[in-house]
N, C-alpha and C positions, 0 to 999 in steps of 0.2 A: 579409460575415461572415468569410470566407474572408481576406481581407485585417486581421482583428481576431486571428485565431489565429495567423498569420504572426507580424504586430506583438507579442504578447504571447510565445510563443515565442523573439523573438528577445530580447527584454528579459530574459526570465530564462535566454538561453544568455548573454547580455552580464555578468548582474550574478554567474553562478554561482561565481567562484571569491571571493565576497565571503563566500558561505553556506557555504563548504567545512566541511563537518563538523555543520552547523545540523541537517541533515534525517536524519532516521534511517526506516527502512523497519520500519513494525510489523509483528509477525506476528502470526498464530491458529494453532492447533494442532487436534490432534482427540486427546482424553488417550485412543480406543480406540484406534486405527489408527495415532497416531502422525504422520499426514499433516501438512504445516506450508506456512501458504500466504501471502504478502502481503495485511495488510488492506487492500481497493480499497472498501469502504463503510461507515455507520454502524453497521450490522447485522453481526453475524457469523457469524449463516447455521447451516447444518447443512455437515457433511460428506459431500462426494460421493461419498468411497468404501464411507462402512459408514450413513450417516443420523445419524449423532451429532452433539450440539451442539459446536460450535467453542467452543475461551475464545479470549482475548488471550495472547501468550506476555510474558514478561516479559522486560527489555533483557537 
């Protein structure tokens, strides 16, 4: 398995300056607190600092 994440890693460190610019990093916000985080799942969760729902932020 170990040797599959390797292989796939190295495939998209090989192919990355093809996508330069393709990937943008989405964020969430928290509109009480203000808090602003990288989306890492489907869901966007509560915020950790005050319990408020996260949105998406916009590009």
């Amino acid at each position: 398995m170990f040797d599959n994440v390797v292989q796939a890693s190295e495939a998209f460190r090989e192919s990355a300056h093809r996508m330069q610019g393709s990937l943008r990093m989405a964020l969430k916000g928290c509109p009480e607190c203000r808090t602003v985080d990288m989306i890492a799942s489907p869901s966007l969760g509560a915020c950790e600092d005050c319990g408020s729902a996260m949105i998406a932020l916009p590009r």
